[in-house]
N, C-alpha and C positions, 0 to 999 in steps of 0.2 A: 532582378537579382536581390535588390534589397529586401522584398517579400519572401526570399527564402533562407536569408540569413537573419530574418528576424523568426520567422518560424524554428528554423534549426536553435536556438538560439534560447527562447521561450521554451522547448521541448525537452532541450537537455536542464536549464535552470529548474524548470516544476519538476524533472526528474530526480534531480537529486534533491529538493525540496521535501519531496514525500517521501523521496528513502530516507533521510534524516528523522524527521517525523515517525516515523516507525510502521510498525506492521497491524496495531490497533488502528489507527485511524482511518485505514479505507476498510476496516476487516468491523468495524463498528462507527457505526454514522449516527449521530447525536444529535437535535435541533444545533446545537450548535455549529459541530462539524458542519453541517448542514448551510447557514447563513456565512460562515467561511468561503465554502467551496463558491458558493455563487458572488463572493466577492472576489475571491480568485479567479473565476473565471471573465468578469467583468473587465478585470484587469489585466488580465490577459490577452482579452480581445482589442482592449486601445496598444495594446503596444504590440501586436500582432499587424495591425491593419495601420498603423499611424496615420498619416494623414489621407490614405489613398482607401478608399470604401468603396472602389468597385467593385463587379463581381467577377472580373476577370482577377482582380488582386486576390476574391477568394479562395477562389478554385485555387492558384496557383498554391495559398496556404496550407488549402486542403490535401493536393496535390503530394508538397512536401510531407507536412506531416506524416501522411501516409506511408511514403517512402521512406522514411527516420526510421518510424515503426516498424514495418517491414525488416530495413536491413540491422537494425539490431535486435529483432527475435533470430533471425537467422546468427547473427556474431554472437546469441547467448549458446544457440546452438552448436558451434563451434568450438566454442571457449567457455569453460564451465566457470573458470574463476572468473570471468565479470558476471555469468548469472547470479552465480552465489553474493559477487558484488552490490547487484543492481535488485534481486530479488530477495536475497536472505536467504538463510537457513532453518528449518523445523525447529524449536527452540522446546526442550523439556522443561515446562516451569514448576512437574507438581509429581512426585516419586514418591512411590509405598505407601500415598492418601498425607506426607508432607510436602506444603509450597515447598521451593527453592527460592528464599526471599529475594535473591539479588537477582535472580532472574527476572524474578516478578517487577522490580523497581528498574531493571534495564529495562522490558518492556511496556512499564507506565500501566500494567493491570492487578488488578489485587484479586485478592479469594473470592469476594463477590462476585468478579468474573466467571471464575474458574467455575463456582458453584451454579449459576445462572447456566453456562453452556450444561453443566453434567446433568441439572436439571431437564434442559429443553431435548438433549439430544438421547439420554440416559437414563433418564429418572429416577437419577442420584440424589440424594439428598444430605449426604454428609461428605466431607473432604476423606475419611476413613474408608471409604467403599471406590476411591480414585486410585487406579496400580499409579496409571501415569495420564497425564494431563501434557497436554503438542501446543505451543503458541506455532502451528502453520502459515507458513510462508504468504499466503494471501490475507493472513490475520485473523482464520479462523481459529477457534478450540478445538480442539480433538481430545476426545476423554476414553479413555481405555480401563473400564473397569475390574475393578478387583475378580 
């Protein structure tokens, strides 16, 4: 029992961890981000498994997680207002080829960004040639050109 209330437990804390954190950070991954995550996960794993490292203790971990996962994609499916809680909203950050600054500083991206995606996906070259620009739910760009 105590193996799945440390799982259940761990699953909901990184969960709101990362929704606080925002929607760039799993949506662009950085050397840094990067040496992060693997300390995060490190430490996740000792207070997951505490003192018990069998592998029966991990399945059971596994096991839970699993199930967490499971029954709240089904409760987002259900209940729109905790998806929208737990996943966010499409976020307009860039209208008629102008940012929306506070947009921008709510979601920690600046025009570099915004022009980097138009480039990669668009082959945009100026913010003037962007109608609208999407900070997407999984932290992608989406550029809608003029």
């Amino acid at each position: 029992m105590d193996a799945v209330l440390r799982g259940l437990s761990v699953y909901v804390f990184l969960l709101i961890v990362f929704r606080i954190s925002g929607k760039r950070s799993l949506g662009q991954v950085t050397n840094f981000d990067f040496v992060l995550l693997l300390i995060i996960a490190e430490t996740t794993q000792q207070a997951l498994l505490g003192d018990d490292f069998s592998i029966t203790n991990s399945f059971i971990l596994i096991v839970t997680l699993m199930l967490v996962d499971i029954a709240l994609s089904l409760l987002k499916q259900r209940l729109p207002r905790l998806d929208r809680l737990l996943e966010g909203t499409p976020l307009v950050v860039v209208e008629d080829g102008r940012p929306i600054q506070g947009y921008l500083r709510r979601a920690r991206i600046d025009e570099e960004d915004i022009l980097t995606a138009a480039r990669g996906t668009q082959g945009l070259e100026r913010m003037e040639q962007i109608k609208y620009a999407v900070l997407e739910r999984n932290g992608d760009i989406t550029i809608i050109p003029r």
